[in-house]
MMTF fields as JSON, N, C-alpha, C and O atoms, coordinates in Angstrom:
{
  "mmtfVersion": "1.0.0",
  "mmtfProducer": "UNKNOWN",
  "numBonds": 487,
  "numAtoms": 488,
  "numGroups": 122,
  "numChains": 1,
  "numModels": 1,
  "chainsPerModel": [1],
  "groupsPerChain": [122],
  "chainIdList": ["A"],
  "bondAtomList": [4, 2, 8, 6, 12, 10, 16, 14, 20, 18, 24, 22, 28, 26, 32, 30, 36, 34, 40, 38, 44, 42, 48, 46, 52, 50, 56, 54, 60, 58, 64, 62, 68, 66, 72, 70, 76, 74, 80, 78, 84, 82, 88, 86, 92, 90, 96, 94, 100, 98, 104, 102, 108, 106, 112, 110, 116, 114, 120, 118, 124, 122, 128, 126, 132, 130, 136, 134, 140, 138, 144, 142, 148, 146, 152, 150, 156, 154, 160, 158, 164, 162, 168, 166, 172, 170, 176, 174, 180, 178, 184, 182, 188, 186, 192, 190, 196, 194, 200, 198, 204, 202, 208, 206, 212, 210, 216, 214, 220, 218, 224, 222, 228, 226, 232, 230, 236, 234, 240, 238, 244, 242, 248, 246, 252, 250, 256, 254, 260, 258, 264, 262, 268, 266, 272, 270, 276, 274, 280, 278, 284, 282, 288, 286, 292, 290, 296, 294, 300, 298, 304, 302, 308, 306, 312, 310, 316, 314, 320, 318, 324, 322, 328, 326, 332, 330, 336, 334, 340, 338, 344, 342, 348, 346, 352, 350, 356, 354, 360, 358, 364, 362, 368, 366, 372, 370, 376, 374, 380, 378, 384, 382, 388, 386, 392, 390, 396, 394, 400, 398, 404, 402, 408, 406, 412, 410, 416, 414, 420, 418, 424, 422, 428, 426, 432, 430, 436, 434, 440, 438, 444, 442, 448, 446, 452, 450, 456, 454, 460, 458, 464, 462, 468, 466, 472, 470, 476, 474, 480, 478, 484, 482],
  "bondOrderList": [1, 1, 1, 1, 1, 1, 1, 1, 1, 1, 1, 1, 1, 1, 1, 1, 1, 1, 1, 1, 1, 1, 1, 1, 1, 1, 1, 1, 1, 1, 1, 1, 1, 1, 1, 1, 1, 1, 1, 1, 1, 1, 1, 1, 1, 1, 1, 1, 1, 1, 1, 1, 1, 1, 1, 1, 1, 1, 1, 1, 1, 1, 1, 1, 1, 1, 1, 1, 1, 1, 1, 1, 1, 1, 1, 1, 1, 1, 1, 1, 1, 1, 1, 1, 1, 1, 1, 1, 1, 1, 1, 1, 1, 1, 1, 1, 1, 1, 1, 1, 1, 1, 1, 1, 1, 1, 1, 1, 1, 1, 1, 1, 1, 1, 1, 1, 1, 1, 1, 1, 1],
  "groupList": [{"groupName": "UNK", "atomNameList": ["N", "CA", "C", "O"], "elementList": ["N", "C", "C", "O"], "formalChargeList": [0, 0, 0, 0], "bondAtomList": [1, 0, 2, 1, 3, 2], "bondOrderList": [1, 1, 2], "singleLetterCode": "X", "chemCompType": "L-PEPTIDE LINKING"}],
  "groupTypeList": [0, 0, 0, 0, 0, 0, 0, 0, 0, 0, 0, 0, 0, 0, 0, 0, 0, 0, 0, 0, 0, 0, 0, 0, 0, 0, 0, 0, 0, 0, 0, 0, 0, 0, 0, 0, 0, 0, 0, 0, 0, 0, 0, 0, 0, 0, 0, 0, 0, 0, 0, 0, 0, 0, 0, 0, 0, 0, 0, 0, 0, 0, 0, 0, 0, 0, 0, 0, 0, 0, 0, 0, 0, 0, 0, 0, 0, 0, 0, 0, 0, 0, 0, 0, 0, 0, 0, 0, 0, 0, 0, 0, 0, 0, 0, 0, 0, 0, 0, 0, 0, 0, 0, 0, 0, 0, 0, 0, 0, 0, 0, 0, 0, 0, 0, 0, 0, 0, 0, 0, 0, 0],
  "groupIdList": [1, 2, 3, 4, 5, 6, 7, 8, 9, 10, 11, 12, 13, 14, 15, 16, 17, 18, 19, 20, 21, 22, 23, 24, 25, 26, 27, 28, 29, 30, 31, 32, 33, 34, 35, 36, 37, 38, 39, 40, 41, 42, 43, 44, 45, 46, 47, 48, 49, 50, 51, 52, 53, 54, 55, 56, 57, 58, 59, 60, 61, 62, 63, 64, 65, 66, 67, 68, 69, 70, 71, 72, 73, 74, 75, 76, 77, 78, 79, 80, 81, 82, 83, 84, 85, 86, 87, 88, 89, 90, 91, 92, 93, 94, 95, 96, 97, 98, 99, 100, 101, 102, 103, 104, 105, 106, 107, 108, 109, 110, 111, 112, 113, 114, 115, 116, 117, 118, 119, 120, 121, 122],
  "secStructList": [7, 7, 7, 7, 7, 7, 7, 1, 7, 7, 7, 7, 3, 3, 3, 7, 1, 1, 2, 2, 2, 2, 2, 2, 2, 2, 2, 2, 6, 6, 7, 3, 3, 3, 3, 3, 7, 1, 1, 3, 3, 3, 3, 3, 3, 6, 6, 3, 3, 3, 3, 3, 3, 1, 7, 7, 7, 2, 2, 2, 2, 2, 6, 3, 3, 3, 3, 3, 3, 3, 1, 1, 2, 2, 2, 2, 2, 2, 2, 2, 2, 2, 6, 6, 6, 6, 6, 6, 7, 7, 7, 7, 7, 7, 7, 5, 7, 6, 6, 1, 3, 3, 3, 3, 3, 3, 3, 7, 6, 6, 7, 3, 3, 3, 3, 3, 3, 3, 3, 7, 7, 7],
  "xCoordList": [135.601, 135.93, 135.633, 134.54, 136.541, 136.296, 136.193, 137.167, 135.019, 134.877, 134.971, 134.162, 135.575, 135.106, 133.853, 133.539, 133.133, 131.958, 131.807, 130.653, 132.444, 132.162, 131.82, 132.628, 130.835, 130.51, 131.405, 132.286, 131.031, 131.996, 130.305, 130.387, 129.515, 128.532, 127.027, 126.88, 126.33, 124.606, 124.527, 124.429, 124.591, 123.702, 122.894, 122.856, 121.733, 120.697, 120.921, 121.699, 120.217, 119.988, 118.983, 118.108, 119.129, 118.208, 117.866, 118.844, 116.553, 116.348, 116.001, 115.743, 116.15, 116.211, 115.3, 115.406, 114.37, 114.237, 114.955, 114.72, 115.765, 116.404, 117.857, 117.848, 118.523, 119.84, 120.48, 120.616, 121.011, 121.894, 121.088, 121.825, 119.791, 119.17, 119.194, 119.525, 119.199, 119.419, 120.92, 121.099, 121.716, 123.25, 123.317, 123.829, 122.781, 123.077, 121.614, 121.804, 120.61, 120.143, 120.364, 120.108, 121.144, 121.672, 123.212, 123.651, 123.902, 124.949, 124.666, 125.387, 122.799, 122.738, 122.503, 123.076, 121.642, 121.023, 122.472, 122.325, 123.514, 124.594, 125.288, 125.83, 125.278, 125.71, 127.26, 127.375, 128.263, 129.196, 129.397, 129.947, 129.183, 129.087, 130.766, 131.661, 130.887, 132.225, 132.983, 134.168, 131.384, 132.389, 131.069, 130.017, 130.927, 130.113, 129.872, 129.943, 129.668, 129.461, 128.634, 128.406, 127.98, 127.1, 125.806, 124.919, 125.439, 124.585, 123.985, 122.909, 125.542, 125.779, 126.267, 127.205, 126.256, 127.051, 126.856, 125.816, 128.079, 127.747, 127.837, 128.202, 127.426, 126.958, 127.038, 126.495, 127.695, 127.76, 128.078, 128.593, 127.441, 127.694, 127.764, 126.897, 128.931, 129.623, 129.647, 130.699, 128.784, 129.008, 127.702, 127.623, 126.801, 125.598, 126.239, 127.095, 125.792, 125.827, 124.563, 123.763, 124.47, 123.911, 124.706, 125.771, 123.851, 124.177, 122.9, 121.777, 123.077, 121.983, 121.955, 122.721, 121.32, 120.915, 120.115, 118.977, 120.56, 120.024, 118.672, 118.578, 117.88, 116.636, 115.017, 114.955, 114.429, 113.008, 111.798, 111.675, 110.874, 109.972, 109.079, 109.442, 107.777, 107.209, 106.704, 107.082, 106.059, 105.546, 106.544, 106.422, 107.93, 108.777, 109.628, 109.987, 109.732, 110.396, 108.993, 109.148, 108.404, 106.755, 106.582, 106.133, 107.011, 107.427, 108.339, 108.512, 109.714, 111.016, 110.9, 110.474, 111.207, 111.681, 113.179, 113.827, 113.621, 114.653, 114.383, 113.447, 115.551, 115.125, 116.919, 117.795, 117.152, 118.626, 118.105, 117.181, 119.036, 118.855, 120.505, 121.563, 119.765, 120.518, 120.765, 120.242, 121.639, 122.023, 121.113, 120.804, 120.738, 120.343, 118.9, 119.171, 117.924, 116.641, 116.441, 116.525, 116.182, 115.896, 116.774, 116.383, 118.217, 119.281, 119.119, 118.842, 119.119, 118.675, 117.782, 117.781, 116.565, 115.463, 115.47, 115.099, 116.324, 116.373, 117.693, 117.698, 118.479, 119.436, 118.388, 118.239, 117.861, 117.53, 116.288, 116.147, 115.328, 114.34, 114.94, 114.372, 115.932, 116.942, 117.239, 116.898, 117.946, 118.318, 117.761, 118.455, 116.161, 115.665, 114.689, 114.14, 114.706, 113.827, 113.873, 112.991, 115.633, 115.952, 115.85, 116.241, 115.064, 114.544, 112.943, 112.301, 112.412, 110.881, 110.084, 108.854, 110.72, 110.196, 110.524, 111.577, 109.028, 108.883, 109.166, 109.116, 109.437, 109.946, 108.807, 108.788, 108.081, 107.092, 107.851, 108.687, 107.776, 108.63, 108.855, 107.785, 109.833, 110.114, 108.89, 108.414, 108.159, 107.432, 107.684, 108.338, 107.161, 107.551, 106.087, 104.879, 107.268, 106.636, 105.915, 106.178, 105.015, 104.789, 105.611, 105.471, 106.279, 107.268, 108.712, 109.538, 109.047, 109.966, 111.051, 112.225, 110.928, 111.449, 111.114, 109.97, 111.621, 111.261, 111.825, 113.025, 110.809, 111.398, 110.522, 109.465, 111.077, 110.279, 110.898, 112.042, 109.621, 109.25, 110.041, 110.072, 110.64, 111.416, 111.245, 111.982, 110.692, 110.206, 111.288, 110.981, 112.746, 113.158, 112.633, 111.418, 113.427, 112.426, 112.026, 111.038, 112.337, 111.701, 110.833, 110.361, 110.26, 109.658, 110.037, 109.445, 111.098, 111.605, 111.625, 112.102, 111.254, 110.757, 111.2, 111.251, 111.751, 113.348, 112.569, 111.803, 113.003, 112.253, 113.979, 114.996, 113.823, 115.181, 114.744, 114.15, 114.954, 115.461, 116.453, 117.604, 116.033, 116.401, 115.55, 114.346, 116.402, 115.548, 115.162, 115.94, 113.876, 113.411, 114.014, 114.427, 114.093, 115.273, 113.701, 112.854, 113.929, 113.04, 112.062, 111.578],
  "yCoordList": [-70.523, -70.127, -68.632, -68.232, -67.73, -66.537, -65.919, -65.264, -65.883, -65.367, -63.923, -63.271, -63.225, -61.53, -61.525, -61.874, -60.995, -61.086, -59.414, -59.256, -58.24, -57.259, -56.34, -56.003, -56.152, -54.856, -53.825, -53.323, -53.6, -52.379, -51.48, -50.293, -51.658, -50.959, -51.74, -52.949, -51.166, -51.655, -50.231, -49.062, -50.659, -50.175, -50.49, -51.627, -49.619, -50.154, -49.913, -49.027, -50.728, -51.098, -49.754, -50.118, -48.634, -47.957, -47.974, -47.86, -48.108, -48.647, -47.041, -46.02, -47.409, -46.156, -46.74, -47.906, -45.833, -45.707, -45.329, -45.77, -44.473, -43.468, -43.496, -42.632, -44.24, -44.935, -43.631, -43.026, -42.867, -41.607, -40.706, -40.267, -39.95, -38.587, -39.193, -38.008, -39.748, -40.598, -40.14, -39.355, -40.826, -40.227, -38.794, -38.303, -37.972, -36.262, -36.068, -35.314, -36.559, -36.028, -36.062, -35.146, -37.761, -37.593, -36.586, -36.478, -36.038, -35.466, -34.084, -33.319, -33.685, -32.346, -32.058, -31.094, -32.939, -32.697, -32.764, -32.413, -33.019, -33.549, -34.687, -35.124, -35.106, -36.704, -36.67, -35.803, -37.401, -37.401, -38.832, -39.718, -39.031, -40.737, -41.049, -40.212, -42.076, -42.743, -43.73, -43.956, -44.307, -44.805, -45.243, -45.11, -45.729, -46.164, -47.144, -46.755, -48.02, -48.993, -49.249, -48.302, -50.416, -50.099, -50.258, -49.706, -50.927, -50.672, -50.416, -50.565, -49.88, -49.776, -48.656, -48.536, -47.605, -46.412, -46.312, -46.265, -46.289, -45.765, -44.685, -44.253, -43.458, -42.37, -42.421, -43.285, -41.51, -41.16, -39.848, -39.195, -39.461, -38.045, -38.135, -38.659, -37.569, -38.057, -39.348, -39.945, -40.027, -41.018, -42.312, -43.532, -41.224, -42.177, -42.639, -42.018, -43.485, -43.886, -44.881, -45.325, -45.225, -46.021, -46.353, -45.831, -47.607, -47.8, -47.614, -47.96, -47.169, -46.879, -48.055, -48.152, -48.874, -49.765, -49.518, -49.107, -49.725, -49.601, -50.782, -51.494, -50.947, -51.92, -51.177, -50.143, -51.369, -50.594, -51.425, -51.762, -51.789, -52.311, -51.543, -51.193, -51.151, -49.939, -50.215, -49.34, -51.068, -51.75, -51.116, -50.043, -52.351, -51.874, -50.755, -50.639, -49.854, -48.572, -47.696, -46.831, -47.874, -46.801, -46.966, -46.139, -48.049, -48.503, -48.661, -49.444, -47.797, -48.197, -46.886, -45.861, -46.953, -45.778, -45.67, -46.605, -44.138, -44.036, -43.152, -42.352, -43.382, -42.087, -41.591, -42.456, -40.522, -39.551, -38.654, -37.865, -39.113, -37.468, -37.042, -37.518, -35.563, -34.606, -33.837, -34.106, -32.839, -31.873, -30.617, -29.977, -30.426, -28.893, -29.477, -29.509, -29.735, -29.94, -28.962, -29.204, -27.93, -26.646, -26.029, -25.507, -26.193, -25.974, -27.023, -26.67, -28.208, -29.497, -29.589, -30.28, -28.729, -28.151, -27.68, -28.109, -25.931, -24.904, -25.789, -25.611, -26.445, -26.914, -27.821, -27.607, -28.644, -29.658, -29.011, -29.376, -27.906, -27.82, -26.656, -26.484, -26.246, -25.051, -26.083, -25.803, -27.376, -28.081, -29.176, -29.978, -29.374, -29.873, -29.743, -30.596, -28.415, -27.51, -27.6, -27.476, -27.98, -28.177, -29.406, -29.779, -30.617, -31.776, -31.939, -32.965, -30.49, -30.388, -30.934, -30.962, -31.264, -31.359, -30.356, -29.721, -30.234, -29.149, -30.122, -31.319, -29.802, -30.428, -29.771, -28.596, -30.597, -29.99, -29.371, -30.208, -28.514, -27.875, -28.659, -29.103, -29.08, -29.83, -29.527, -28.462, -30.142, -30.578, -31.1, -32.142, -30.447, -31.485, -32.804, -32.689, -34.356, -35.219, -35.986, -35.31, -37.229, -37.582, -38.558, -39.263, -38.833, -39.741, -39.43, -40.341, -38.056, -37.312, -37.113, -36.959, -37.105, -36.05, -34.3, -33.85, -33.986, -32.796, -33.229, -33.458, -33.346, -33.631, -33.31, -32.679, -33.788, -33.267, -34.536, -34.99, -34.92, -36.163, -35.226, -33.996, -36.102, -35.785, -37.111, -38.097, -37.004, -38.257, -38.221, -37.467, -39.269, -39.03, -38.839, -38.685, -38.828, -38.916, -40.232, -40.37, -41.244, -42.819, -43.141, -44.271, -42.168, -42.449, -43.368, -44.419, -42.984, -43.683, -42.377, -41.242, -42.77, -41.439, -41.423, -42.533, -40.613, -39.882, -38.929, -37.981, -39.473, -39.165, -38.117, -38.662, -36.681, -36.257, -35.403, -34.338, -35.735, -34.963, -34.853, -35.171, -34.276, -33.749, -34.621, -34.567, -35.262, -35.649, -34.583, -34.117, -34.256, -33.452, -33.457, -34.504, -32.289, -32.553, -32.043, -31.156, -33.061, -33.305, -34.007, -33.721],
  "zCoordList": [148.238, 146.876, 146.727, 147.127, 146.165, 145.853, 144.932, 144.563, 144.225, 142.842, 142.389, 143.05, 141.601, 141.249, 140.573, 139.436, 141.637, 140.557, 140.862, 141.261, 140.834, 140.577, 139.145, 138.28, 139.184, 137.612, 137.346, 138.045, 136.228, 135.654, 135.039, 135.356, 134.613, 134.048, 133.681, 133.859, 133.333, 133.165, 132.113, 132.488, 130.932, 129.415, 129.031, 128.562, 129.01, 128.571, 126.733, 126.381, 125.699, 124.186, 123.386, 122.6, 123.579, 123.206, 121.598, 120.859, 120.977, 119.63, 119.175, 119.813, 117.557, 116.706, 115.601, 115.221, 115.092, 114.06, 112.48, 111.355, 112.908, 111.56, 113.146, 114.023, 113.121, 113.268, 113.054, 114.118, 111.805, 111.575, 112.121, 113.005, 112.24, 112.614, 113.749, 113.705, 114.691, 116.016, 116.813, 117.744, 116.17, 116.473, 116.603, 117.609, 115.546, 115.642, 116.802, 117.756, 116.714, 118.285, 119.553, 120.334, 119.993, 121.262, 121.088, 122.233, 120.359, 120.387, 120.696, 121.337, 119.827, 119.847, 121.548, 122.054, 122.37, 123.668, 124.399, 125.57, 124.173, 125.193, 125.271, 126.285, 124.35, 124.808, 124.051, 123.185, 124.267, 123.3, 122.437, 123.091, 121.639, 120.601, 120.902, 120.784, 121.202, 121.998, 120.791, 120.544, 120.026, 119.081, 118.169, 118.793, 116.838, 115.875, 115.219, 114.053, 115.226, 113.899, 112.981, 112.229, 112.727, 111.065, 111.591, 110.941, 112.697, 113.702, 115.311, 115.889, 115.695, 117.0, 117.339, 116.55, 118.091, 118.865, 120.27, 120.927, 120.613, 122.312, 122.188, 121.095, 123.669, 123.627, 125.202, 125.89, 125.609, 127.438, 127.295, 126.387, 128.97, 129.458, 130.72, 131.419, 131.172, 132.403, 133.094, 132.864, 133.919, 134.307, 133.78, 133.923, 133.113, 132.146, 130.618, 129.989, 130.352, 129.125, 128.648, 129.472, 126.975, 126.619, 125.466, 125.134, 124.687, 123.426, 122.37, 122.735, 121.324, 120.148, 119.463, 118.505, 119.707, 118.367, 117.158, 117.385, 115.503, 114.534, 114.581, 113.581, 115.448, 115.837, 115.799, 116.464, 115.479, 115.14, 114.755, 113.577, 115.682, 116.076, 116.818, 117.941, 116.332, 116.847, 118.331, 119.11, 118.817, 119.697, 120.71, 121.301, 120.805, 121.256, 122.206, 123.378, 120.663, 120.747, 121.454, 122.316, 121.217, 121.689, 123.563, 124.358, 123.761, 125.153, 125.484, 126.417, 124.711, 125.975, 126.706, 126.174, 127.659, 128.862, 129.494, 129.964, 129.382, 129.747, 130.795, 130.821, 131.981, 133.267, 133.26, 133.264, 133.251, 133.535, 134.69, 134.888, 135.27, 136.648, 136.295, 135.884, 136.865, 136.457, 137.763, 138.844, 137.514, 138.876, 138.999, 140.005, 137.574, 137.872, 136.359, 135.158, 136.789, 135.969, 134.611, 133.407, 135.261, 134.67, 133.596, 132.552, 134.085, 132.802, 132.187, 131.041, 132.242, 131.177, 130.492, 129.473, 131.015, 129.992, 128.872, 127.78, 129.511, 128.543, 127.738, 126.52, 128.12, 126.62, 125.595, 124.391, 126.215, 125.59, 124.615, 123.448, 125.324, 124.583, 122.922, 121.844, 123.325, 122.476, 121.25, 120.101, 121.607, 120.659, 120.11, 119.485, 120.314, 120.064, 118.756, 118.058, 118.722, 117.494, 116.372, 115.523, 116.246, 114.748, 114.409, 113.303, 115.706, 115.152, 115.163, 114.938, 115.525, 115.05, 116.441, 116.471, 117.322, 118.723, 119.699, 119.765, 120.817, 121.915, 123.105, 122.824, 124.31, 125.246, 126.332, 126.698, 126.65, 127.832, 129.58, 129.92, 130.365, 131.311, 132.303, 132.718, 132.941, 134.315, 135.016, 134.624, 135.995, 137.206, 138.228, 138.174, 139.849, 140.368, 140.327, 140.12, 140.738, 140.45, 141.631, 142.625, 142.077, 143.439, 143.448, 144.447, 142.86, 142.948, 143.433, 143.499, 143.8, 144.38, 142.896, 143.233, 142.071, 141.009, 140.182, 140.12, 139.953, 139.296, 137.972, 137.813, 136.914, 135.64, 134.265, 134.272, 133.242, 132.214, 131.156, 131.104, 130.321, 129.21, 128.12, 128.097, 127.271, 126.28, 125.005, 125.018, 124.478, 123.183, 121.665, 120.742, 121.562, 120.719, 119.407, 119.285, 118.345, 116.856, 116.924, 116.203, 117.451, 116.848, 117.795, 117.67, 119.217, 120.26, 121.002, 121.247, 121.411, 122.671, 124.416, 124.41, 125.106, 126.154, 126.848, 127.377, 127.393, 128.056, 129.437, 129.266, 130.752, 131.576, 132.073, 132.502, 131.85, 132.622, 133.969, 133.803, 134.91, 136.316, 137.183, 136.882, 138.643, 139.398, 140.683, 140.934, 141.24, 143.096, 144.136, 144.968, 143.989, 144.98, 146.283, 146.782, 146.892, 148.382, 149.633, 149.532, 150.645, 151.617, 152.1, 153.195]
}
C-alpha cells in the first residue's frame, strides 16, 4: 500500500497578548502578515513562517520559545534592535553560543522569546 504521507509545512501557534500591537511588531522586525482574522494571522519571511494567535495565558506565553536562523546575525540585529525602539524594547548583541550559534534573545511585547541566529562555521 502506498500512502502520501509527505508535508508541506510545521507552524508553530505563537500567543499574543495585545493581538493588534503584535501584528505591527512582527511586520516592524521583517515579517510580512499573509493574511488576518479576528484571531489569527500568518506572518512569514522567506521560507519561515508562523501563525499569531489572539491566546494569552501568562504561564504559557512566558515559556514559549522561538529559534530563526538567519544568514547574516549581525544585520538581523542592527534591523531588529532599530525597529524595536518604537516598541520600548532593547535587543541584547548577538554572541557566540556553546551550542554552535551566534545569536541574540529578542522578548516580544507579550514575552514570548525569540532566539535569532546564525550557525557558527567549524
Amino acid at each position: 500500500m502506498s500512502a502520501n504521507l509527505n508535508t508541506i509545512e510545521a507552524r508553530a501557534l505563537v500567543p499574543t497578548g495585545d493581538f493588534e500591537q503584535s501584528k505591527r511588531f512582527y511586520q516592524a522586525i521583517g515579517f510580512t502578515m499573509e493574511w488576518s482574522s479576528a484571531d489569527m494571522a500568518s506572518f512569514r519571511r522567506g521560507a519561515s513562517g508562523f501563525l499569531l494567535q489572539k491566546f494569552y495565558v501568562p504561564d504559557h506565553t512566558n515559556n514559549f520559545v522561538m529559534n530563526l536562523l538567519v544568514e547574516d546575525v549581525d544585520a538581523w540585529w542592527e534591523h531588529v534592535s532599530a525597529a524595536t525602539k518604537a516598541f520600548g524594547l532593547t535587543v541584547e548583541k548577538p554572541a557566540d553560543r556553546p551550542w554552535g550559534l551566534r545569536d541574540f534573545p529578542l522578548i516580544d511585547p507579550s514575552g514570548v522569546l525569540w532566539r535569532i541566529g546564525q550557525r557558527l562555521s567549524g
